[in-house]
BALOBA-1460 file (C-alpha; in Angstrom, 3 decimals):
// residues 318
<rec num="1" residu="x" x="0.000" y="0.000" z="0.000"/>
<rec num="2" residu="x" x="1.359" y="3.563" z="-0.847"/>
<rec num="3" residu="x" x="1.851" y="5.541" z="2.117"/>
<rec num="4" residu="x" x="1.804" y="9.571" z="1.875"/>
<rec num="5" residu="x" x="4.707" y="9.790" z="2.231"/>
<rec num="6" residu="x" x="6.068" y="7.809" z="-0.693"/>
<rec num="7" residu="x" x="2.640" y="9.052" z="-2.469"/>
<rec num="8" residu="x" x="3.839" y="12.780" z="-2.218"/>
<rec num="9" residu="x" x="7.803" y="11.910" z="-3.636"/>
<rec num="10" residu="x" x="5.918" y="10.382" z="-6.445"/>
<rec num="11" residu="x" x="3.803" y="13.740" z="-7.071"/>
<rec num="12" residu="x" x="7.146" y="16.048" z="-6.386"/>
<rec num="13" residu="x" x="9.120" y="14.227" z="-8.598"/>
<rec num="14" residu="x" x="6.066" y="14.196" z="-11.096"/>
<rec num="15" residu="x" x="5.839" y="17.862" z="-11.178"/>
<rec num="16" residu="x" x="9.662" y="18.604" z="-11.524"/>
<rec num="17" residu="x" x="9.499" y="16.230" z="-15.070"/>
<rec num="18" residu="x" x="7.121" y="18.649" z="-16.048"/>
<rec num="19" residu="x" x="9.476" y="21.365" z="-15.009"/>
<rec num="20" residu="x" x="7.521" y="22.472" z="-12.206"/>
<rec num="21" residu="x" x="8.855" y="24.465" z="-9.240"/>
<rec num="22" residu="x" x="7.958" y="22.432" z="-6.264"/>
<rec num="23" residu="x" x="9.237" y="24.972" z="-3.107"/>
<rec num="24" residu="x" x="5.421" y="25.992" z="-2.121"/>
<rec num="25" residu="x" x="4.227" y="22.444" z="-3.026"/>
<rec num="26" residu="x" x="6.818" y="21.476" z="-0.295"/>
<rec num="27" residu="x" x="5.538" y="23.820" z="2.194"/>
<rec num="28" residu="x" x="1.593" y="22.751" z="1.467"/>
<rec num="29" residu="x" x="2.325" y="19.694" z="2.102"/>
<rec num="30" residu="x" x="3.939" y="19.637" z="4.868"/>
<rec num="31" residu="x" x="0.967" y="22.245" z="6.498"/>
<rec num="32" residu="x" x="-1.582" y="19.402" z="5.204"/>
<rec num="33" residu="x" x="0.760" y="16.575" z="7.141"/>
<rec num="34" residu="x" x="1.022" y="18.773" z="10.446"/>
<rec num="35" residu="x" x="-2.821" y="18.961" z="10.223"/>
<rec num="36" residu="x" x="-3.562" y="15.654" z="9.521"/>
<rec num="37" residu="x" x="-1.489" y="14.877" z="12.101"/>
<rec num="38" residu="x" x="-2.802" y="16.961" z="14.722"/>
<rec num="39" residu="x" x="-6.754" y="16.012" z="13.881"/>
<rec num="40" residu="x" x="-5.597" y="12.082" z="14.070"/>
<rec num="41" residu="x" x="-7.000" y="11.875" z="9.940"/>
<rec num="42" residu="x" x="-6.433" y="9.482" z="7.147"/>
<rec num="43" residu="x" x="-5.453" y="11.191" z="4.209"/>
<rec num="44" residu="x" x="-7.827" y="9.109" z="1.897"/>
<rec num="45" residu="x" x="-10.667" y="9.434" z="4.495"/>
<rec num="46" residu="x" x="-10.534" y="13.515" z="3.964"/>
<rec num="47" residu="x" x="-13.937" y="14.538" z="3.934"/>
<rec num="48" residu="x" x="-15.148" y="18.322" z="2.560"/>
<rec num="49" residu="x" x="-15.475" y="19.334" z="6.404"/>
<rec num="50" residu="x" x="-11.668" y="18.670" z="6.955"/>
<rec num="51" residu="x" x="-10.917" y="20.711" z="3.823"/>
<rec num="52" residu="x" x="-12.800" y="23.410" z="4.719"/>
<rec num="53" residu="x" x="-11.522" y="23.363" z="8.431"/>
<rec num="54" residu="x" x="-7.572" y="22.905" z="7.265"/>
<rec num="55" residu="x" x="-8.141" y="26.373" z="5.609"/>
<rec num="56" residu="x" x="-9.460" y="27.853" z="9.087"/>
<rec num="57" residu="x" x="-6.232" y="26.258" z="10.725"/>
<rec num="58" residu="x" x="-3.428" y="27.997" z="7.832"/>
<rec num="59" residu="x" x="-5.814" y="31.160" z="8.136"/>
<rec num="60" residu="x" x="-5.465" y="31.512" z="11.887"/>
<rec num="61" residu="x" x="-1.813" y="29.992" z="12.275"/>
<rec num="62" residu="x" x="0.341" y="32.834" z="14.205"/>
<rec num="63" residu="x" x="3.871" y="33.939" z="14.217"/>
<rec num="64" residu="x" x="6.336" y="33.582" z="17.375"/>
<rec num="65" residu="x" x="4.820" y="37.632" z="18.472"/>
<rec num="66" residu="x" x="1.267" y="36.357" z="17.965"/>
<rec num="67" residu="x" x="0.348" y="38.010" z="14.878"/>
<rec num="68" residu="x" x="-1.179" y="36.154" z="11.665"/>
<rec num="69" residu="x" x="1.415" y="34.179" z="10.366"/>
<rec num="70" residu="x" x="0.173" y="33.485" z="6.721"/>
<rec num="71" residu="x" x="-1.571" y="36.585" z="4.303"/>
<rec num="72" residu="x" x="-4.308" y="35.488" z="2.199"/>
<rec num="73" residu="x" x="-3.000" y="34.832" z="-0.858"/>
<rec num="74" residu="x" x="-0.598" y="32.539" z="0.670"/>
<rec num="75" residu="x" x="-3.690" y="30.407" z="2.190"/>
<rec num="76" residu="x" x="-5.356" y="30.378" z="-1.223"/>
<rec num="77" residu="x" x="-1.934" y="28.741" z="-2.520"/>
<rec num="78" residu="x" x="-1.767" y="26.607" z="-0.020"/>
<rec num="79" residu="x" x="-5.444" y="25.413" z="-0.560"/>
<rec num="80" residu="x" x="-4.491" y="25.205" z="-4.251"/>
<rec num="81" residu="x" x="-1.317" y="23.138" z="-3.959"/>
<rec num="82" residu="x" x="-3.291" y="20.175" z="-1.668"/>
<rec num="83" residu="x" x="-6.123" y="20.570" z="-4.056"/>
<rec num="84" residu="x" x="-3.612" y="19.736" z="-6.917"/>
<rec num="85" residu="x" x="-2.359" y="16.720" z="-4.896"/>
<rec num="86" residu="x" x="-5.547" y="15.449" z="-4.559"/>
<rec num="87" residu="x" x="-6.231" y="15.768" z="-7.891"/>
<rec num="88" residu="x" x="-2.820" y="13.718" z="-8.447"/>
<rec num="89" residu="x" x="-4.158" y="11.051" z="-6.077"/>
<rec num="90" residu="x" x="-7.425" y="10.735" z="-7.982"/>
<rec num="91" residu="x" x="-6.294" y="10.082" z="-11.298"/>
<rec num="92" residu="x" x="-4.092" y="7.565" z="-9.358"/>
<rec num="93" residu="x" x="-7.084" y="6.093" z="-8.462"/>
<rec num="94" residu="x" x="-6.151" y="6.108" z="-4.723"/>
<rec num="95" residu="x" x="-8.875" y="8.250" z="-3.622"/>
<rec num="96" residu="x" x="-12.375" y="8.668" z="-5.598"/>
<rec num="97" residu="x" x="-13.186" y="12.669" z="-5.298"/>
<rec num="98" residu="x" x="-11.326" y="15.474" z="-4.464"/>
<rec num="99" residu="x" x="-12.794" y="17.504" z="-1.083"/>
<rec num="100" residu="x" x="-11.104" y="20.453" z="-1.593"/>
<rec num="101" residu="x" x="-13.272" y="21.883" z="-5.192"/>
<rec num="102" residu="x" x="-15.908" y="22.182" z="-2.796"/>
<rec num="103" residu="x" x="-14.398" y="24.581" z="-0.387"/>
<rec num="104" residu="x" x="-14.895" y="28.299" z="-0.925"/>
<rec num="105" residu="x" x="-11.738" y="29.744" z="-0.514"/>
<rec num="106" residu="x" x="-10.435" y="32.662" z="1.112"/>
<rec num="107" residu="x" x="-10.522" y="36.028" z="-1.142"/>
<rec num="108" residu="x" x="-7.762" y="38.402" z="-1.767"/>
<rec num="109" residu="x" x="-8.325" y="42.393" z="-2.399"/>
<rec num="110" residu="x" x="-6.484" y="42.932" z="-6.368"/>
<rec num="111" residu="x" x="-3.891" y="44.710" z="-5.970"/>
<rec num="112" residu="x" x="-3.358" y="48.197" z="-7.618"/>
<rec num="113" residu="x" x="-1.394" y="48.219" z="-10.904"/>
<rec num="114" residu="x" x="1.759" y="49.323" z="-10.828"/>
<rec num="115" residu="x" x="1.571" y="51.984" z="-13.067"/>
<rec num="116" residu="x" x="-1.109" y="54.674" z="-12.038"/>
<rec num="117" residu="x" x="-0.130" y="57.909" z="-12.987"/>
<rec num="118" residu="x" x="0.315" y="60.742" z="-11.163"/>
<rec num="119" residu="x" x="-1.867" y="63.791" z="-11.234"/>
<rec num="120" residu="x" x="1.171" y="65.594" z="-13.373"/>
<rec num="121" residu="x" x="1.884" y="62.411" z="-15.243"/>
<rec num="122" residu="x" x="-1.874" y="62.158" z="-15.929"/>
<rec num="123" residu="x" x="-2.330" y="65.504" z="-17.197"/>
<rec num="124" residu="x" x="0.469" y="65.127" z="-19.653"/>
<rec num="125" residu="x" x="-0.662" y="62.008" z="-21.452"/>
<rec num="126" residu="x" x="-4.549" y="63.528" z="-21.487"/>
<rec num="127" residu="x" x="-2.833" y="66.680" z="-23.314"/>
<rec num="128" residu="x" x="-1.011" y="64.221" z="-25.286"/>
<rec num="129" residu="x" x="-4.079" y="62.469" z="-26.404"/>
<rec num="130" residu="x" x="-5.763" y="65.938" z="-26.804"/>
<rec num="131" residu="x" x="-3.280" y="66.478" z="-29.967"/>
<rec num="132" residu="x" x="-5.316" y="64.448" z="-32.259"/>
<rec num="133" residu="x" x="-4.152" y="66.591" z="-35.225"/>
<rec num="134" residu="x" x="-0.923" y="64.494" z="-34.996"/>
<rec num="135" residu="x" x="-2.770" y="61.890" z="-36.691"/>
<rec num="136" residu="x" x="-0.619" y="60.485" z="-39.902"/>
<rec num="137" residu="x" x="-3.755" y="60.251" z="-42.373"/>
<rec num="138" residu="x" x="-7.843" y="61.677" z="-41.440"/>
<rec num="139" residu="x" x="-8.506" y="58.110" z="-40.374"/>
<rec num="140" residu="x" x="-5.691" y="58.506" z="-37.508"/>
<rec num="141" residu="x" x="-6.843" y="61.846" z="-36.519"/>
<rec num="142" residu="x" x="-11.053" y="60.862" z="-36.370"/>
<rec num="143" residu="x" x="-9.093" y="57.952" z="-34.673"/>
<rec num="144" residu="x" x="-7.272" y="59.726" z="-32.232"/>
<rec num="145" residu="x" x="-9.756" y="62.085" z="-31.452"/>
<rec num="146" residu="x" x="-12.681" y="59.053" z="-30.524"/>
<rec num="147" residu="x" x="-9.592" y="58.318" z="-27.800"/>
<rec num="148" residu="x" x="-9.113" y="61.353" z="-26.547"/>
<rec num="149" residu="x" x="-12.589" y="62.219" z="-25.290"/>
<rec num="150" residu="x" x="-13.309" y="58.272" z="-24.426"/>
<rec num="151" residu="x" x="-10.691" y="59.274" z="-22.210"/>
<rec num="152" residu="x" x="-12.026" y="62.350" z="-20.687"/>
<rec num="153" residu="x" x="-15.170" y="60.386" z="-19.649"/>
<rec num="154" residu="x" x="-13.635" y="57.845" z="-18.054"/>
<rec num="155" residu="x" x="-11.009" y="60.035" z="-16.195"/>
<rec num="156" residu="x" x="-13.723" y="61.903" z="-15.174"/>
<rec num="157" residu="x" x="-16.665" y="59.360" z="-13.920"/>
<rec num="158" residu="x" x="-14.112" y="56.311" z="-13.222"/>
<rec num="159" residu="x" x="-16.112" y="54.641" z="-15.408"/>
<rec num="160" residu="x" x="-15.162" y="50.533" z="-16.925"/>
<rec num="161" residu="x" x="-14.372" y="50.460" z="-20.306"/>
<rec num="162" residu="x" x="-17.444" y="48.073" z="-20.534"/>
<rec num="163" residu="x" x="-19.870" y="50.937" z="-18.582"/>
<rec num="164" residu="x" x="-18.506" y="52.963" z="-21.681"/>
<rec num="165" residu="x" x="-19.514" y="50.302" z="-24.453"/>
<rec num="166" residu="x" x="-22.960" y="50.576" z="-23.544"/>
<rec num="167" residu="x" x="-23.445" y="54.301" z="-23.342"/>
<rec num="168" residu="x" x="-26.245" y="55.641" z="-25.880"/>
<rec num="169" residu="x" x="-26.524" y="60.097" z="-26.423"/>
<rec num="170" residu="x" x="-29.659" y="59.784" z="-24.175"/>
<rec num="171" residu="x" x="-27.261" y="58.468" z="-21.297"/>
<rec num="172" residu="x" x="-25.630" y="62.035" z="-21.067"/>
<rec num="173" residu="x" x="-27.119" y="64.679" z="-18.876"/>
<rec num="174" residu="x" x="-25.556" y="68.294" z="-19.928"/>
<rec num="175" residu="x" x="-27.894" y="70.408" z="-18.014"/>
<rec num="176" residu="x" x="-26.684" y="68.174" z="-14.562"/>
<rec num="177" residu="x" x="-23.492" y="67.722" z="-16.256"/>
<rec num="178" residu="x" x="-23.839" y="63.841" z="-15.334"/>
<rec num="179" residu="x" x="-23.978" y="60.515" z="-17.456"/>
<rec num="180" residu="x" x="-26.252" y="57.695" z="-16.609"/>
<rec num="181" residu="x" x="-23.850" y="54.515" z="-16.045"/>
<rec num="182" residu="x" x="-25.014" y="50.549" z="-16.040"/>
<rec num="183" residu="x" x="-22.494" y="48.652" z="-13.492"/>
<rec num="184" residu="x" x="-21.696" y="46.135" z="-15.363"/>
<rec num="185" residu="x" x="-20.922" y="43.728" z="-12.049"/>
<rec num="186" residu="x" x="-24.223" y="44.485" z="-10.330"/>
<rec num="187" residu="x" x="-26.099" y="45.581" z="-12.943"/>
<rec num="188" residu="x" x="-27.477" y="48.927" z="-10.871"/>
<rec num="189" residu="x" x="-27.191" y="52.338" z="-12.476"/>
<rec num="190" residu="x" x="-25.085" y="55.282" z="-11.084"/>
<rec num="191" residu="x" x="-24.959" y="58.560" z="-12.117"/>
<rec num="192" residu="x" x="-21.496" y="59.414" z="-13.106"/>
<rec num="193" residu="x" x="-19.802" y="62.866" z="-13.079"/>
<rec num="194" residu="x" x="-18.571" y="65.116" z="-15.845"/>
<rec num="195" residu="x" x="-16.131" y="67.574" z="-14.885"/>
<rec num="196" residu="x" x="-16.356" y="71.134" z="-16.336"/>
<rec num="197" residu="x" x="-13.219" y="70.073" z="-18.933"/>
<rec num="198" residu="x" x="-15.182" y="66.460" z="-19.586"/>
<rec num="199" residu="x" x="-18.438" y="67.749" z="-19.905"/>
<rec num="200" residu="x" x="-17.261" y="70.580" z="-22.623"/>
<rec num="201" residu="x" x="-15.193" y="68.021" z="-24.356"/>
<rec num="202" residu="x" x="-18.223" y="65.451" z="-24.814"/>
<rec num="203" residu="x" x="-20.542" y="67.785" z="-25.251"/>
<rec num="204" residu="x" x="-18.346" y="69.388" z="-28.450"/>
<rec num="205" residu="x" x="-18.271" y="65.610" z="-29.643"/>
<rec num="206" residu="x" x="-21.884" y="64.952" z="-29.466"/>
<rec num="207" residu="x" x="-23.655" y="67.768" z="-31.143"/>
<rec num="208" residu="x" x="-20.711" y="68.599" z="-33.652"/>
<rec num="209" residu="x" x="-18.647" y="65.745" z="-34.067"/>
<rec num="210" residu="x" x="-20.250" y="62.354" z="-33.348"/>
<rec num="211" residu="x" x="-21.790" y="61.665" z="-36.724"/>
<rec num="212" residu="x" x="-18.285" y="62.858" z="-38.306"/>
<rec num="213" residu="x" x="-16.111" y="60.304" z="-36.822"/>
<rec num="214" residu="x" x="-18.812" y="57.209" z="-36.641"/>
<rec num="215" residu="x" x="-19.318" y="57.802" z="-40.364"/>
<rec num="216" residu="x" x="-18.379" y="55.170" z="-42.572"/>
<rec num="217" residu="x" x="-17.421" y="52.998" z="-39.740"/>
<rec num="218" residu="x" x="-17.333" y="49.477" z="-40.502"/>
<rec num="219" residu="x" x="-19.920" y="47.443" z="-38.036"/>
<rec num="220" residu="x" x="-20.399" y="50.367" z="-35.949"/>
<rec num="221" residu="x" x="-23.707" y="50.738" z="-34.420"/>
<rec num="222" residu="x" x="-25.215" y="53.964" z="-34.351"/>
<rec num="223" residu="x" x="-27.338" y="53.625" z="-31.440"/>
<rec num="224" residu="x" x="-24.496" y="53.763" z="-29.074"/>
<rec num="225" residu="x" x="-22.548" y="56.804" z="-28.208"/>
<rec num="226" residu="x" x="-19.414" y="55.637" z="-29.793"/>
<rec num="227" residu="x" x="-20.518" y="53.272" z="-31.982"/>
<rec num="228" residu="x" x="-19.115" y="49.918" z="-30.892"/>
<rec num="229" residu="x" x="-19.648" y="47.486" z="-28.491"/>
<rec num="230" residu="x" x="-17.516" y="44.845" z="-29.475"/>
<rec num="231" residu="x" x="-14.307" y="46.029" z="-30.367"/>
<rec num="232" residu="x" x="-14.127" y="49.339" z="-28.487"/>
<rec num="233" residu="x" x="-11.797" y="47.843" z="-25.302"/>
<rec num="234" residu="x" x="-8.813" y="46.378" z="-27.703"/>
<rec num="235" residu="x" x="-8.911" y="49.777" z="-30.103"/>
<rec num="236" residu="x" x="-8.605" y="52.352" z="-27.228"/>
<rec num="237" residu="x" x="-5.892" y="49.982" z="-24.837"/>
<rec num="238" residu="x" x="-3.921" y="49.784" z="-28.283"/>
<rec num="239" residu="x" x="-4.049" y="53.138" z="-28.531"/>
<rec num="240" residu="x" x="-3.504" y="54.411" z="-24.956"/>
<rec num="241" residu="x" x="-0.488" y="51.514" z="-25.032"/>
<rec num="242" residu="x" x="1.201" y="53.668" z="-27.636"/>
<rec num="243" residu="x" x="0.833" y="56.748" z="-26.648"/>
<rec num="244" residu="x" x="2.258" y="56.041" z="-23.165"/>
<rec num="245" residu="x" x="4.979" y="54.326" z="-24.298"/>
<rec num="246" residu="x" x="5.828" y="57.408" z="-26.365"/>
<rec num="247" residu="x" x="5.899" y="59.531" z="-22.979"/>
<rec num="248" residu="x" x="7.834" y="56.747" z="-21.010"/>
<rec num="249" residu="x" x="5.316" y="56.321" z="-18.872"/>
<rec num="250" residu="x" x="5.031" y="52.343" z="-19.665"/>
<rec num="251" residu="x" x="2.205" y="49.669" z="-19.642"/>
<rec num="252" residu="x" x="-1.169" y="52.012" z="-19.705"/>
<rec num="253" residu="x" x="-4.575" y="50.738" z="-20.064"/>
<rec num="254" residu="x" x="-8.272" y="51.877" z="-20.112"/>
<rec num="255" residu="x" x="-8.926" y="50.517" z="-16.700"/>
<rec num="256" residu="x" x="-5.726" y="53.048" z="-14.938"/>
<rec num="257" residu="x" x="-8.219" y="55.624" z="-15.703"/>
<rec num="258" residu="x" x="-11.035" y="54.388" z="-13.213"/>
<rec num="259" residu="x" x="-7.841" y="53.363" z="-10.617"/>
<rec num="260" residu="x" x="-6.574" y="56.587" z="-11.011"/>
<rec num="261" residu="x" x="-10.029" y="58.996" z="-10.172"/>
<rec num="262" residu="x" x="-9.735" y="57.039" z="-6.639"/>
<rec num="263" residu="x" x="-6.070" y="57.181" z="-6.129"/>
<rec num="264" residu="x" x="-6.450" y="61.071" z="-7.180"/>
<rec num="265" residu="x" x="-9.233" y="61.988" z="-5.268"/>
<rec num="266" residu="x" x="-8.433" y="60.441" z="-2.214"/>
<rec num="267" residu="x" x="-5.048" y="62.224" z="-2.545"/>
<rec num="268" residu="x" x="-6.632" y="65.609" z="-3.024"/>
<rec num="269" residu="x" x="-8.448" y="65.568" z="0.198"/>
<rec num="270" residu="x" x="-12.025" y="63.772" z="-1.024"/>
<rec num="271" residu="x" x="-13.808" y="61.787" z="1.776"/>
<rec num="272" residu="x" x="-13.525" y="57.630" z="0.825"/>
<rec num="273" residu="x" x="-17.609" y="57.716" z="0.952"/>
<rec num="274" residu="x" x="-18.007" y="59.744" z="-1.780"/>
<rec num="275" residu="x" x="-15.138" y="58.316" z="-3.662"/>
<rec num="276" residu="x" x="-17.396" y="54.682" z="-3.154"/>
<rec num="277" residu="x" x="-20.464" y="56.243" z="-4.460"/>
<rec num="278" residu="x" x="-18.797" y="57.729" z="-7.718"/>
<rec num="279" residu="x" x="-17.287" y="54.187" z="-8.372"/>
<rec num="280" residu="x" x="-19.823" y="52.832" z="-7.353"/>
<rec num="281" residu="x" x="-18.271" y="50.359" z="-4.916"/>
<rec num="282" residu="x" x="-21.011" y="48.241" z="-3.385"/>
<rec num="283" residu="x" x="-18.619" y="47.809" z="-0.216"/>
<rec num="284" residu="x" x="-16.313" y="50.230" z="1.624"/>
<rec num="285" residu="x" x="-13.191" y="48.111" z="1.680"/>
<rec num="286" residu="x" x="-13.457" y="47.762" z="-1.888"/>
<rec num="287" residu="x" x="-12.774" y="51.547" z="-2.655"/>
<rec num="288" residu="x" x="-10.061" y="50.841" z="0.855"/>
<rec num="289" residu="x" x="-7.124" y="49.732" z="-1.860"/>
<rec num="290" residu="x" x="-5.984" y="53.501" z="-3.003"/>
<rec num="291" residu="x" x="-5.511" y="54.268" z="1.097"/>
<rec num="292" residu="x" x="-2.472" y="52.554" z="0.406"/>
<rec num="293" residu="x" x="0.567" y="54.791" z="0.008"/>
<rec num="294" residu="x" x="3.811" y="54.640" z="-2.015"/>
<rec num="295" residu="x" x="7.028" y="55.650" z="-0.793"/>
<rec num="296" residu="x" x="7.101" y="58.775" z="-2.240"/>
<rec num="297" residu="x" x="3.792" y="60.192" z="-0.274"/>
<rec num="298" residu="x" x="5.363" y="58.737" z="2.651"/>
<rec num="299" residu="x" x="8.886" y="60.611" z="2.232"/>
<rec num="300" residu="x" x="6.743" y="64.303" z="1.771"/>
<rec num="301" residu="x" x="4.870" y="63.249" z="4.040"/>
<rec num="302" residu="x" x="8.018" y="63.221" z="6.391"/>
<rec num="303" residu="x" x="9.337" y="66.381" z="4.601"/>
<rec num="304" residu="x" x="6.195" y="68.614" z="5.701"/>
<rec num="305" residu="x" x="5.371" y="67.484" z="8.825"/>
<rec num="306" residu="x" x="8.225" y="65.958" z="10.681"/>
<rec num="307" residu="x" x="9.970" y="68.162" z="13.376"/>
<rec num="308" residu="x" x="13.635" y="67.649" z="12.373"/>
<rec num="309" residu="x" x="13.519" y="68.859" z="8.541"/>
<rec num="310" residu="x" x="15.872" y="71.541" z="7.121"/>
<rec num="311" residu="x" x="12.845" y="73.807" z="6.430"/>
<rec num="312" residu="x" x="11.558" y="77.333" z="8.514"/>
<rec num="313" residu="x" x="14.945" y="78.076" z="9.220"/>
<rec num="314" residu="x" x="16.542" y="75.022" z="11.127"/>
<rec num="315" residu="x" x="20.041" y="75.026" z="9.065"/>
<rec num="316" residu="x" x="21.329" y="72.852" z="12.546"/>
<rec num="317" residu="x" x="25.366" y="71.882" z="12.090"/>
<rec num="318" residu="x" x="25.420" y="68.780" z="11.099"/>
């Protein structure tokens, strides 16, 4: 009879054939054994309740000073590893399901990209994209031109790119100086904001320019306020891709826009509540993530406040 022991050499060594890294497969294992151990279990009589309730015991492990020894996404690769394993041991045919699909695992916030803008940064590639005149042939400019007030809008509201897709004329409010949006996660509809800049920009486009670029537009419907659905995300990223590159600024896409209305207005002083409500954030520690600061709002924020700065005078011998 195959022991576990022998059973998990056999799925190591499987996994580095297939030139697998094995380190965290190592370490999930050996959490599973210490649990296994410590509940007095069979590894083949593993039920869905053990699966579930090894989770609780790698979520609530603590360090030597009592705090929580393992972050989330570590649990979630933990769970993921054994699950693998098990899988391993079904097609074996040593065990007939595997407990751990059933489990609902932990969940991890997303992380902000790496490459939000800042407020200067941002300004420069929206006057960038503003210079649609640049444009190497009419198509490029009408082209260019689309991508500079797609981006206006969603600078402004924080809008998805897939909010944006379904926007019709009738969704825009220029009297309010708002712009009816569809979540496209919960289905409810928010009222987005135009700034005074957005609002002027999309309001130029609609009653003077909307017809002129959508004209002659291959499978474009005219129905919607830009005039695709379907290919609208993969033209603008490729676009905005470019055009950032050009500045230096790196990897940019259409979603740094909505990432970057929270990350700016939290910076300039707006309360978190009404940051939620114009992203529409069904749950506060959702809209949480752009609390998070980099180093270089933590070194100003040293610079301005702390005591013992070379500012107001205090030129101190060193």
């Amino acid at each position: 009879m195959n022991t576990l022991i022998d059973l998990k050499q056999e799925y190591l060594s499987h996994l580095k054939a297939r030139g697998k890294s094995v380190n965290n497969v190592k370490l999930s294992l050996r959490l599973f054994d210490n649990y296994l151990e410590r509940m007095d279990i069979d590894f083949r009589h593993v039920k869905i309740r053990h699966a579930q309730d090894f989770q609780a015991y790698v979520s609530t492990a603590t360090d030597d000073e009592g705090g929580i020894r393992y972050s989330k996404g570590s649990v979630q690769n933990f769970m993921g590893c054994v699950s693998s394993f098990y899988d391993y041991l079904r097609k074996r045919k040593i065990i007939y399901s595997n407990p751990f699909l059933e489990v609902k695992r932990v969940k991890t916030g997303k992380p902000l990209p790496k490459n939000i803008l800042n407020e200067e940064d941002m300004n420069t590639f929206l006057s960038c994209l503003k210079r649609f005149g640049k444009g190497d042939d009419l198509i490029h400019r009408r082209s260019l031109y689309k991508a500079h007030v797609v981006s206006e809008l969603m600078y402004s509201t924080g809008a998805r790119i897939n909010e944006v897709m379904k926007l019709v004329p009738a969704d825009l409010d220029f009297t309010r100086g708002t712009v009816r949006i569809t979540d496209t996660k919960t289905a409810q509809v928010r009222e987005g904001i135009l700034n005074s800049f957005a609002e002027k920009v999309l309001r130029i486009y609609v009653e003077g320019m909307r017809d002129y670029v959508l004209f002659g537009k291959n499978n474009s419907d005219p129905a919607l306020l830009f005039g695709s659905r379907a290919h609208l995300k993969t033209w603008l990223n490729d676009i905005l891709g470019k055009e950032s590159e050009k500045l230096g600024f790196g990897r940019f896409t259409s979603h740094h826009f909505r990432h970057a209305v929270g990350y700016h207005l939290l910076r300039g002083g707006c309360d978190i509540r009404f940051i939620q409500e114009i992203l529409g954030h069904k749950l506060l520690h959702t809209t949480q993530i752009y609390t998070k600061v980099d180093k270089d709002d933590l070194k100003s924020v040293i610079d301005e406040f702390h005591p013992r700065t070379l500012r107001n005078g205090n030129h101190e011998k060193l």
